[in-house]
N, C-alpha and C positions, 0 to 999 in steps of 0.2 A: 254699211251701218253708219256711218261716220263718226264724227268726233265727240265722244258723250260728254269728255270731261269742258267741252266747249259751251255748254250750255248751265257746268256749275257756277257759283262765284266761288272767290276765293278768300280766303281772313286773310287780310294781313294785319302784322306787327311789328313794332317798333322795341327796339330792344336794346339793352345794354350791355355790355363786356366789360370784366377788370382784365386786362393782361399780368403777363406775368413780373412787367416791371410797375404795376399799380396805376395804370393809367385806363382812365374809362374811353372806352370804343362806342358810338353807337348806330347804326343801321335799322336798316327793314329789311322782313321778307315775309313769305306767306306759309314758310318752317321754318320758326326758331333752333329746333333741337338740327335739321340738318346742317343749318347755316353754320352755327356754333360748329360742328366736325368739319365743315370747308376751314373753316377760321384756323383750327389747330390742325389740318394736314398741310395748312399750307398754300402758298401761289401756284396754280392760273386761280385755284379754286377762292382760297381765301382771299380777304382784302390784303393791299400792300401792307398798308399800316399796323395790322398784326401779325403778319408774317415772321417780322422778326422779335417777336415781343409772345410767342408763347410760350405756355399756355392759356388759352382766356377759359377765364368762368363767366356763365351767365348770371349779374345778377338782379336783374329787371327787364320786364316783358308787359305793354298793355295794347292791345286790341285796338286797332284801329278798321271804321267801313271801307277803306277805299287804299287803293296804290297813295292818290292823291295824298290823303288824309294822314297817309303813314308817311309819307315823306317831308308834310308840313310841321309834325309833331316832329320830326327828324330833326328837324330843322331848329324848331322851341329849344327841345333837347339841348343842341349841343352849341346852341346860344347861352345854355346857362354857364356859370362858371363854375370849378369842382365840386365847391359846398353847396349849391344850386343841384348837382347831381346826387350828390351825394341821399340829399334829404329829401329828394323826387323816391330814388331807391329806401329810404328808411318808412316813408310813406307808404310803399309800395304802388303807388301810382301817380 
């Protein structure tokens, strides 16, 4: 039969994390809700960076079409400085 899920696309998104010492985290993937459980169980799974810094909450998430597109907005992101983050997330986008 082959490989069906090869023929979906996939959503990705770009997201943000508070850890638990108040520092914003942020990434892509194409599951937010699982990435965030890698995040708080920890290394191989989660990134280095939060590893030692949990627990994180999710508290912004926007839609991006592409790998690309989510990693360019990745990028914007965490170019901004904290008050730049901050108010991306009071926005909500």
């Amino acid at each position: 039969m082959g490989h069906q899920n090869a023929a979906v696309p996939k959503n990705w998104f770009v997201y943000m994390l508070r850890c638990a010492d108040d520092t914003l985290y942020t990434g892509v993937s194409t599951d937010v809700a699982r990435r965030v459980d890698e995040h708080n169980a920890g290394v191989p799974l989660g990134a280095r960076y939060t590893h030692s810094r949990r627990p994180v909450v999710l508290v912004y998430q926007e839609s991006a079409a592409s790998r690309a597109d989510a990693q360019r907005r990745e990028i914007e992101i965490k170019a901004k400085d904290r008050a730049g983050k901050l108010a991306l997330m009071a926005r909500g986008k």
